[in-house]
C-alpha positions as CSV (number, residue, x, y, z in Angstrom):
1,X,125.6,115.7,123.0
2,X,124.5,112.0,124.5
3,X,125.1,109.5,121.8
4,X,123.9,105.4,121.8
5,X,125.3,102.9,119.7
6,X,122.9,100.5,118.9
7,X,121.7,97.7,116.4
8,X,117.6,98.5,116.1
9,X,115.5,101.4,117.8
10,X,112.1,100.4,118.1
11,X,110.4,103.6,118.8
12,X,106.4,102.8,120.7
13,X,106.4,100.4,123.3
14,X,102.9,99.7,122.9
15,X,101.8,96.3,121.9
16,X,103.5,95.9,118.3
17,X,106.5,97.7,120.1
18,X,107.1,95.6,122.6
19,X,106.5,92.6,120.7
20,X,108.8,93.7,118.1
21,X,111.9,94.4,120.4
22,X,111.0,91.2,122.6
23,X,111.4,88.9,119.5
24,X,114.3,90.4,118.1
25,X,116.0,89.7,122.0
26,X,114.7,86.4,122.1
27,X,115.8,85.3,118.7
28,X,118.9,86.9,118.5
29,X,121.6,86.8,121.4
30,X,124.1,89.1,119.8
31,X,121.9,92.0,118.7
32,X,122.0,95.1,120.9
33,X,118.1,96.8,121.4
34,X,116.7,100.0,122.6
35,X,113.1,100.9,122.9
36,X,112.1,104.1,122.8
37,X,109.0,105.2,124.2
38,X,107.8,109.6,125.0
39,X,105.1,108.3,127.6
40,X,106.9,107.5,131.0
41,X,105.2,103.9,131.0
42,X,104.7,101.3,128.2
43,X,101.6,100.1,127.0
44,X,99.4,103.2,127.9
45,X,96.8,102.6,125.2
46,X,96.6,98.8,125.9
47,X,95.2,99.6,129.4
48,X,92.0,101.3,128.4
49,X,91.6,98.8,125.7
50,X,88.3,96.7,125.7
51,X,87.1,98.7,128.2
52,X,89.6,97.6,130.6
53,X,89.8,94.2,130.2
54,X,92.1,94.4,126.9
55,X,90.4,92.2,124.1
56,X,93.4,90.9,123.2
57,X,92.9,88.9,119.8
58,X,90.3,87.1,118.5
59,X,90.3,83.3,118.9
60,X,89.5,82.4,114.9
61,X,91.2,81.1,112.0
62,X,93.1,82.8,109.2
63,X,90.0,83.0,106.7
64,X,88.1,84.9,109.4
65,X,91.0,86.9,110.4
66,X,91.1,87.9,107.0
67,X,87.1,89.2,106.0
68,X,87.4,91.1,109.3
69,X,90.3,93.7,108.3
70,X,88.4,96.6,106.6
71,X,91.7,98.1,104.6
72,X,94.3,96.2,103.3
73,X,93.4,93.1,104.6
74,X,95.6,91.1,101.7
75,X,98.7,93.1,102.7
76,X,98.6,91.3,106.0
77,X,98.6,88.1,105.4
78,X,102.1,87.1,105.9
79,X,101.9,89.1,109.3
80,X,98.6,87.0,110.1
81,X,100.3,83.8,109.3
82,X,103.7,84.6,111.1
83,X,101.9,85.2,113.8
84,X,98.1,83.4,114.6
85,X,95.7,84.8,117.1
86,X,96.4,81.0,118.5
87,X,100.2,82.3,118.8
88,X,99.0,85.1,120.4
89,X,96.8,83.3,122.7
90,X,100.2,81.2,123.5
91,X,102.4,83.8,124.2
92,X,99.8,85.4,126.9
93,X,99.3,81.7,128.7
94,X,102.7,80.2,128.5
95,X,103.9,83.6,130.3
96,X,100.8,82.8,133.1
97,X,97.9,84.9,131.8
98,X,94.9,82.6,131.7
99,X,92.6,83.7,128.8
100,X,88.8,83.5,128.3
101,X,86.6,83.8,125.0
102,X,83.7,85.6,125.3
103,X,80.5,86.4,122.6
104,X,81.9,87.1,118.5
105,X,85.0,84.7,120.3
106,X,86.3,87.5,121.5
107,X,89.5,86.7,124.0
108,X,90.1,88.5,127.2
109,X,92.3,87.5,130.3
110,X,90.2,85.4,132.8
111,X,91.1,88.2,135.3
112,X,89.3,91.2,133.1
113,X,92.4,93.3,133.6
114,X,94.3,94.8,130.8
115,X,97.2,95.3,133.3
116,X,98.1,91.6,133.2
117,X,98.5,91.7,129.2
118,X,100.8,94.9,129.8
119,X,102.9,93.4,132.7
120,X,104.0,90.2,130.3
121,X,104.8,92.5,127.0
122,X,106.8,94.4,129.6
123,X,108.8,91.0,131.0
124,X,108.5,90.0,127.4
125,X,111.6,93.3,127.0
126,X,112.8,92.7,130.5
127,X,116.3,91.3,128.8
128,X,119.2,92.9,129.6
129,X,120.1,93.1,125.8
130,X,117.1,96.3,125.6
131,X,117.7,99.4,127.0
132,X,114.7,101.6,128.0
133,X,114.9,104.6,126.8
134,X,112.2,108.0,127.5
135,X,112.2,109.9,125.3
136,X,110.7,111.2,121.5
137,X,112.2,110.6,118.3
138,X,112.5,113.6,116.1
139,X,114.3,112.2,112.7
140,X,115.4,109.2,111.6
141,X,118.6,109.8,109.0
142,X,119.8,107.6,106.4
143,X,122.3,107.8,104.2
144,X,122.4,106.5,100.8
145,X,118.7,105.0,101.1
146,X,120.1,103.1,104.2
147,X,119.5,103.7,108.0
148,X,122.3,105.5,109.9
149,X,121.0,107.2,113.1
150,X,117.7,108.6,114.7
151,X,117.6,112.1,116.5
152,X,115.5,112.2,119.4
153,X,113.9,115.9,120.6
154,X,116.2,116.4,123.3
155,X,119.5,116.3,121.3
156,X,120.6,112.5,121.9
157,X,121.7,110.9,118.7
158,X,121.1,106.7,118.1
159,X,123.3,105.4,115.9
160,X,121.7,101.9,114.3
161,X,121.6,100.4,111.4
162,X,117.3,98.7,111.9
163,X,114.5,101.4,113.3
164,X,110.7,100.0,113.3
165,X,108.4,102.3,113.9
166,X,105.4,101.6,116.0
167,X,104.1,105.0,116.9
168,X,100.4,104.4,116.6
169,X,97.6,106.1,114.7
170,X,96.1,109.2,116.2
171,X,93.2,107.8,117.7
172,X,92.9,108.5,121.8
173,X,95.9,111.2,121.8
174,X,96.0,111.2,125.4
175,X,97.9,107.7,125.0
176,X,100.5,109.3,123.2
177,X,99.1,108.5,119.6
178,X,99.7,111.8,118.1
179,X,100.5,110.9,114.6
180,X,104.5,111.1,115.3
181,X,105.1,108.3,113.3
182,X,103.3,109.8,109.7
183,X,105.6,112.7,110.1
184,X,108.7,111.0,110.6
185,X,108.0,108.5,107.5
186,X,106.8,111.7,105.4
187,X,110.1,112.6,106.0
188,X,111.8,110.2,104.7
189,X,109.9,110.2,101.1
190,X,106.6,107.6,102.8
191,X,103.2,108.3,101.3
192,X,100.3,108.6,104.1
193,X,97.2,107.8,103.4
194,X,95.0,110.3,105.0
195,X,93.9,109.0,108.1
196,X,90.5,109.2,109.7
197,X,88.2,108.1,112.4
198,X,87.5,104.3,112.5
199,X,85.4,102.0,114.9
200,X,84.0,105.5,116.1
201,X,80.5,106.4,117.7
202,X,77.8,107.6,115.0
203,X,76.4,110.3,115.5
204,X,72.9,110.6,114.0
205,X,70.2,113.3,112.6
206,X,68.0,112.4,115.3
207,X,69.8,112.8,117.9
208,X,66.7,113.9,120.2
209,X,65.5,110.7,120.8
210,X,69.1,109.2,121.1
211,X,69.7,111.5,124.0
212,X,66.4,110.0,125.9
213,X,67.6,106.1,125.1
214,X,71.3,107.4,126.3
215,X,73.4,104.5,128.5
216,X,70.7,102.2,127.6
217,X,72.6,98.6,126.1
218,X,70.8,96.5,124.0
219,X,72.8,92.9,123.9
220,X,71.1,91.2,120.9
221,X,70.3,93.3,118.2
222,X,70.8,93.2,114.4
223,X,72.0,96.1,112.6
224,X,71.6,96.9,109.2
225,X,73.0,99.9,107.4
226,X,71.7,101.2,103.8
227,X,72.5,104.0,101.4
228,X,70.0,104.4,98.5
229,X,68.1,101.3,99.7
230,X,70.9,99.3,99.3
231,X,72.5,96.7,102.5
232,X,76.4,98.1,102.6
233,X,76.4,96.1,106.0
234,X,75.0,94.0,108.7
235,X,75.8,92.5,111.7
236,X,74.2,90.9,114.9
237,X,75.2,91.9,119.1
238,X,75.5,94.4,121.0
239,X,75.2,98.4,121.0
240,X,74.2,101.3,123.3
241,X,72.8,105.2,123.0
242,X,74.8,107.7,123.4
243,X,73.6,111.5,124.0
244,X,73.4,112.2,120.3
245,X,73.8,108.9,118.3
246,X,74.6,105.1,118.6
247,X,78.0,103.4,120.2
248,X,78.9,99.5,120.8
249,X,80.6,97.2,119.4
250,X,78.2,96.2,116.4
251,X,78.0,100.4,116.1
252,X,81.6,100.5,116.2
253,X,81.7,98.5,113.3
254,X,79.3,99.5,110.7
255,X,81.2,102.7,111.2
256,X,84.0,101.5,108.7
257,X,81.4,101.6,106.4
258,X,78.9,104.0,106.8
259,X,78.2,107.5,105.1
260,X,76.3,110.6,106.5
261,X,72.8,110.1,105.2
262,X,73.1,106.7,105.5
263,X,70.1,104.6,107.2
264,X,70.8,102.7,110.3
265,X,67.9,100.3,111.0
266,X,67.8,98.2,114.3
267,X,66.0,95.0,114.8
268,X,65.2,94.8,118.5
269,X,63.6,91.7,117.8
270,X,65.6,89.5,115.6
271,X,65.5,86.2,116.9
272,X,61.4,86.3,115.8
273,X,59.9,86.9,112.5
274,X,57.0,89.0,111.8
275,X,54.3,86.3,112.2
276,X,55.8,85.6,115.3
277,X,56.4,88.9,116.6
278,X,52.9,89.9,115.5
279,X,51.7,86.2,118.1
280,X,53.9,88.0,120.6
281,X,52.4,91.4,121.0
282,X,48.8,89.2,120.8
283,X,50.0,87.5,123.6
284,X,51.3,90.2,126.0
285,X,47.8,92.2,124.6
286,X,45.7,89.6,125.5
287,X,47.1,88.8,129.4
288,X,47.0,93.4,130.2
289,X,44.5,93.5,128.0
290,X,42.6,96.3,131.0
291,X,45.8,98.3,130.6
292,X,46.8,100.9,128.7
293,X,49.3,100.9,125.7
294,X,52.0,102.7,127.4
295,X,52.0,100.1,130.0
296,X,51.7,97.3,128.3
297,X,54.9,96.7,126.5
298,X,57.1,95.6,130.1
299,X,57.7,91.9,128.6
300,X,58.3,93.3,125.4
301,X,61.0,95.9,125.6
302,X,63.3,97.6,128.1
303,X,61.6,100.2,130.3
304,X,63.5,102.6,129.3
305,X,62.7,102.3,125.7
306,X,59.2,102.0,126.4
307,X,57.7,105.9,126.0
308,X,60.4,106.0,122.5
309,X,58.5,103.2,120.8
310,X,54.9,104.2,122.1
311,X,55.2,108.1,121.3
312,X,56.7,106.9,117.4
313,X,54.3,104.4,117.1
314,X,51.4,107.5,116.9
315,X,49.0,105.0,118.9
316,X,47.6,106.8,121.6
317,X,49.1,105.8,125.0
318,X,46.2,105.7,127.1
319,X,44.0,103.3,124.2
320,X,43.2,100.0,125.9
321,X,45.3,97.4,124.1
322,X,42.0,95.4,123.6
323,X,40.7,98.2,121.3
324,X,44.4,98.2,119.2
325,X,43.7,97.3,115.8
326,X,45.9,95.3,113.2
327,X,47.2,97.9,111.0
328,X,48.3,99.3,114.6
329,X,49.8,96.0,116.0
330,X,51.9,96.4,112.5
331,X,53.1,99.8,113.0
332,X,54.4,98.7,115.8
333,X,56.1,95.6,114.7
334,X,57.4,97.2,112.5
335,X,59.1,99.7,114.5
336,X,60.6,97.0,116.3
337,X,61.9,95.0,113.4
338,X,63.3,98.5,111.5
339,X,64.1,101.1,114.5
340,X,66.2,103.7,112.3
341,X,68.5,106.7,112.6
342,X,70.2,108.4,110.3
343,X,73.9,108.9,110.0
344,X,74.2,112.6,110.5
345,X,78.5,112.4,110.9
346,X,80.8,110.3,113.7
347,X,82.8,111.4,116.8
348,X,86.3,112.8,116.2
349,X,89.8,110.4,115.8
350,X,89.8,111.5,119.7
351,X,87.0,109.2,120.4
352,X,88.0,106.1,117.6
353,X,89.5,102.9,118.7
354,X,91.8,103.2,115.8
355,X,93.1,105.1,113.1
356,X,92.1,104.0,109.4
357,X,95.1,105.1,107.0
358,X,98.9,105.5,107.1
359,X,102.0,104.7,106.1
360,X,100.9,103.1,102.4
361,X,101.0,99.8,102.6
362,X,102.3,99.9,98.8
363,X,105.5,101.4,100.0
364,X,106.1,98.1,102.2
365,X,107.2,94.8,101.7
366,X,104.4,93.0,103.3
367,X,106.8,89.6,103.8
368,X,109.3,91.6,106.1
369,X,107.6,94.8,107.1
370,X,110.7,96.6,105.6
371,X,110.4,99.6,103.6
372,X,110.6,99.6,100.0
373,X,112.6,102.5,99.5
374,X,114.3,102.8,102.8
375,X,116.9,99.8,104.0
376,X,116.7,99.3,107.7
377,X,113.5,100.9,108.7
378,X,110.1,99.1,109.4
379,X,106.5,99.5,110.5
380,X,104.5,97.5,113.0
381,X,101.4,98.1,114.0
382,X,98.7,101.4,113.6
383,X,100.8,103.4,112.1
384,X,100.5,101.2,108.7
385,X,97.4,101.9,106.8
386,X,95.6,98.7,108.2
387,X,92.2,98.7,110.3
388,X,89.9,96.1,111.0
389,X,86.7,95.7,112.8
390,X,86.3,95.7,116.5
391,X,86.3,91.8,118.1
392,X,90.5,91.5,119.1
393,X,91.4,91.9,115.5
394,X,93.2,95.3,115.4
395,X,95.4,94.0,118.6
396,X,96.3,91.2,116.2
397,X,97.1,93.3,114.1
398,X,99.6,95.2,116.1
399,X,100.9,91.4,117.7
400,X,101.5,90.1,114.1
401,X,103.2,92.8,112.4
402,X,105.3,93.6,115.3
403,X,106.2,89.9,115.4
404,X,107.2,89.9,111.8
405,X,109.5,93.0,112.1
406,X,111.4,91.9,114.6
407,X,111.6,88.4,113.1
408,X,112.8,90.5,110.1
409,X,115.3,92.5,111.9
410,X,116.9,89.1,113.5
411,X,116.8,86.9,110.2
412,X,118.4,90.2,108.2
413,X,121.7,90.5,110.9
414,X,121.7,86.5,110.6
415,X,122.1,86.8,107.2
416,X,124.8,89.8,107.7
């Protein structure tokens, strides 16, 4: 049987991972890490991230850090203020990643590759004091409410005294997040929250007319999403159509927060108001005003969009726009200031950006990351029941509570 002698295991070398074991290296010279990870490279999930590009925080202060984490958001604020999206930005720039910040201040590197974000977490652990280790983690033991050791699957015992666990959620499996790290806290007397599909597509009841907008983007559009007549959220940018619902980041969002039945009403049009929407549509009538309806909306919408809109709109499509009428101009209008779906049920955890629920965030001492119940282990990252709205701020997430963990880890063997 292979046995290791260590000080911490920190089991995911994804981006709370590898920020974890990087700061305890840096801040502590005499503490021995290994970083355990089951896919055969690091940072898996950061590379499809943003598309690509990896949005890797959001460039924002802690107030809006804080109203854009959906669950738990309080629990996090010694993580957030350990550990800044400015710190973040830092850490990328100092170690020669130029960053850009795009729309909603989102931050990306200047190149658009996630690869570069992956290659300095990866130097970041590139210290002789952390061993690389392949493998999966089957059990972590402890004696007497203390760590002793972690078993991995093929038989090869750790012996530590510090793990921090930063497995994931279960969103995007074929990263590797399988939910690994619920079962192994469970274990060990953790409560999980059950965990569910969050940022995830919508799919909606009329999915017919989704299917004929599908891959079209629309960049500025408000979205507002009621239940019972009632606003439960809003928001203002960018979505797309999928084959059977709505997508995008604005989509993405409103997903935290939306119900099946739910109404989802886009405003194609926001930047005008009625009156001068209604001075709009005059305007474009008035210079085709020989053509007919269906072919007259080309400075008004998308092409694309074009035969949707007319064939709801119950005007007919060969009627000279001349000869439209004003309670016809106005059902149109308002199908452009209120284009609706609604909520018929969302795409599986497969298809979410991130996992809402987890380890309880009760069970955690939200200064340290440490377990309350269990001395020596922590949680960074997904696998806490913490989720927050698309825009960087779940990677911040992930930065921040990693970051505090390993601070943790370091200030506790200080102290020892």
């Amino acid at each position: 049987m292979n046995k290791i002698k260590t000080d911490c295991l920190v089991v995911g070398a994804g981006a709370a991972g590898m920020m974890a074991a990087g700061t305890i290296a840096e801040s502590s010279e005499k503490l021995n890490v290994v970083l355990l990870e089951k896919n055969t490279h690091p940072g898996k999930k950061l590379l499809i991230t943003g598309k690509g590009r990896c949005n890797v925080t959001n460039n924002c202060d802690l107030d809006t850090l804080m109203k854009n984490v959906v669950t738990n958001g309080r629990f996090l604020y010694s993580a957030f203020a350990s550990f800044m999206p400015s710190d973040t930005m830092f850490f990328f720039e100092s170690n020669g990643v130029a960053l850009k910040t795009e729309r909603g201040n989102r931050v990306f590197p200047v190149s658009d590759r996630s690869n570069d974000i992956v290659s300095v977490l990866k130097r970041y652990c590139d210290n002789k004091r952390i061993k690389h280790i392949h493998g999966e983690l089957k059990e972590i033991i402890s004696e007497e409410g203390t760590v002793s050791s972690c078993l991995l699957s093929d038989g090869t015992v750790i012996e530590c005294s510090s793990v921090i666990i930063a497995t994931g959620g279960k969103s995007y499996p074929q990263t590797g997040s399988t939910g690994d790290g619920y079962v192994i806290a469970s274990k060990l007397g953790h409560t999980i929250v059950p965990v569910k599909p969050s940022l995830v597509p919508i799919e909606a009841v009329e999915s017919d007319i989704c299917s004929q907008l599908e891959g079209l983007s629309l960049k500025n559009t408000e979205i507002t999403v009621k239940r019972n007549g009632k606003k439960v959220y809003y928001d203002f940018g960018e979505m797309v159509f999928t084959d059977s619902g709505l997508s995008g980041p604005i989509v993405l969002s409103s997903s935290a927060h939306c119900k099946k039945g739910d109404i989802i009403s886009l405003d194609l049009k926001p930047a005008l108001d009625e009156k001068t929407l209604d001075s709009r549509i005059l305007s474009d009538f008035e210079k085709y005003s020989n053509k007919n309806f269906a072919n007259a909306l080309d400075d008004l919408l998308p092409k694309k969009i074009i035969p949707v809109i007319v064939s709801l709109s119950n005007i007919d499509p060969t009627k000279k726009v001349n000869s439209i009428t004003k309670a016809e101009r106005n059902v149109l209008m308002n199908l452009l200031k209120n284009f609706s779906f609604t909520v018929n049920g969302f795409k599986s955890i497969n298809e979410a950006i991130v996992t809402s629920g987890g380890v309880s965030v009760k069970e955690i001492d939200p200064k340290t990351m440490q377990s309350k119940t269990i001395d020596g282990l922590y949680f960074a990252g997904e696998v806490i029941d913490c989720d927050a709205y698309t825009g960087g701020f779940n990677l911040q997430i992930a930065f921040s509570t990693g970051k505090l963990a390993g601070l943790s880890v370091s200030e506790k063997y200080d102290y020892l």
